[in-house]
C-alpha positions in Angstrom: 20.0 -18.6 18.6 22.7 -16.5 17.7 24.7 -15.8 14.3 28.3 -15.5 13.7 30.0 -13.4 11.3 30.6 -16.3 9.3 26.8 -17.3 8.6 25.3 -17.6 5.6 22.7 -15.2 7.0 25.3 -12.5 8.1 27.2 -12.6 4.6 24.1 -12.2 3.1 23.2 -9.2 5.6 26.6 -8.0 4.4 26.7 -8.4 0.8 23.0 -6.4 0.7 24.6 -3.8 2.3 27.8 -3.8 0.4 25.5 -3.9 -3.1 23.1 -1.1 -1.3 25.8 1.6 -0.7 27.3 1.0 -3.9 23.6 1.5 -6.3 23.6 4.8 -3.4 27.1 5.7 -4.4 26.5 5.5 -8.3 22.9 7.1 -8.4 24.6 10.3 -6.7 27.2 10.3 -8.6 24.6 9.3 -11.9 22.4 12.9 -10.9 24.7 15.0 -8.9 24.7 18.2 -11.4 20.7 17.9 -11.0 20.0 16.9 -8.1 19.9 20.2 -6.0 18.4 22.4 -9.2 15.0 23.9 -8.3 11.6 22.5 -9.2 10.7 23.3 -13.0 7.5 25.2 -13.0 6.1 25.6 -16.3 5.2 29.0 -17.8 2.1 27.8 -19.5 0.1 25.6 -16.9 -1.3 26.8 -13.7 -0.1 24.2 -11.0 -2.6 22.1 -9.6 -5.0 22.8 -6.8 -4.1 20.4 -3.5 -7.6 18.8 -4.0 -7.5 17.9 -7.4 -4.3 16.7 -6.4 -5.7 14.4 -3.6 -8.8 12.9 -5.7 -6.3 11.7 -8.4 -4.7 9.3 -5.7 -8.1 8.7 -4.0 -9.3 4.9 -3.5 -10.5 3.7 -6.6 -14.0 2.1 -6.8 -13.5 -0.5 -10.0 -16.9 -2.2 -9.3 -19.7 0.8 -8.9 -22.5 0.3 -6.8 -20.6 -3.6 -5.7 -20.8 -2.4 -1.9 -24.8 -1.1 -2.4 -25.6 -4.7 -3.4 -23.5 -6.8 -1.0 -25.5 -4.6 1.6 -28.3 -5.2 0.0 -28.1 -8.7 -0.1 -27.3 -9.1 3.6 -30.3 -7.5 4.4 -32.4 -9.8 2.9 -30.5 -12.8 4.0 -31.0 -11.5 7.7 -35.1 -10.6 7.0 -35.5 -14.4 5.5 -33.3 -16.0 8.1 -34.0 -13.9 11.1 -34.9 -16.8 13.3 -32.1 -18.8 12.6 -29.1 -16.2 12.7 -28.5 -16.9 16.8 -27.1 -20.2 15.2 -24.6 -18.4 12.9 -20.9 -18.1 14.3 -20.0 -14.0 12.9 -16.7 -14.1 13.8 -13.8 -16.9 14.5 -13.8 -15.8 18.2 -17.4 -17.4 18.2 -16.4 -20.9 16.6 -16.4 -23.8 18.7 
């Protein structure tokens, strides 16, 4: 199914891009006497090291030890039900 030019769907198309170019349009013209200045580097603070860097965006672990006891308790769910897990669809591939 094709569109027109006179679609809702391509005016829309349009009008995003119109609105688009014109935020582009008044952001450079909102930063243009800083945009190509250097970086600031401070006089007073050593940068960073690239690893202390990295941890500070690292995945966050909000419930400590969660994983340990979800491991934990399938362990024991597969030592008291061993002889029944053959009946157990795993995965929605093995669903009838």
């Amino acid at each position: 199914m094709t569109e027109d030019k006179g679609s809702l769907a391509a005016l829309g198309e349009n009008h995003f891009g119109e609105k688009l170019q014109r935020i582009m349009r008044d952001t450079e013209s909102k930063y243009r006497d800083i945009i190509d200045l250097p970086r600031p580097v401070s006089n007073v603070h050593h940068p960073m090291p690239e690893e202390d860097r990295a941890a500070q965006f690292s995945a966050f672990a909000a419930l400590t030890g969660y994983g340990s006891a979800i491991r934990d308790a399938e362990e024991r769910f597969a030592t008291d039900h061993a002889d029944g897990l053959e009946h157990i669809p795993f995965s929605e591939e093995e669903t009838p």
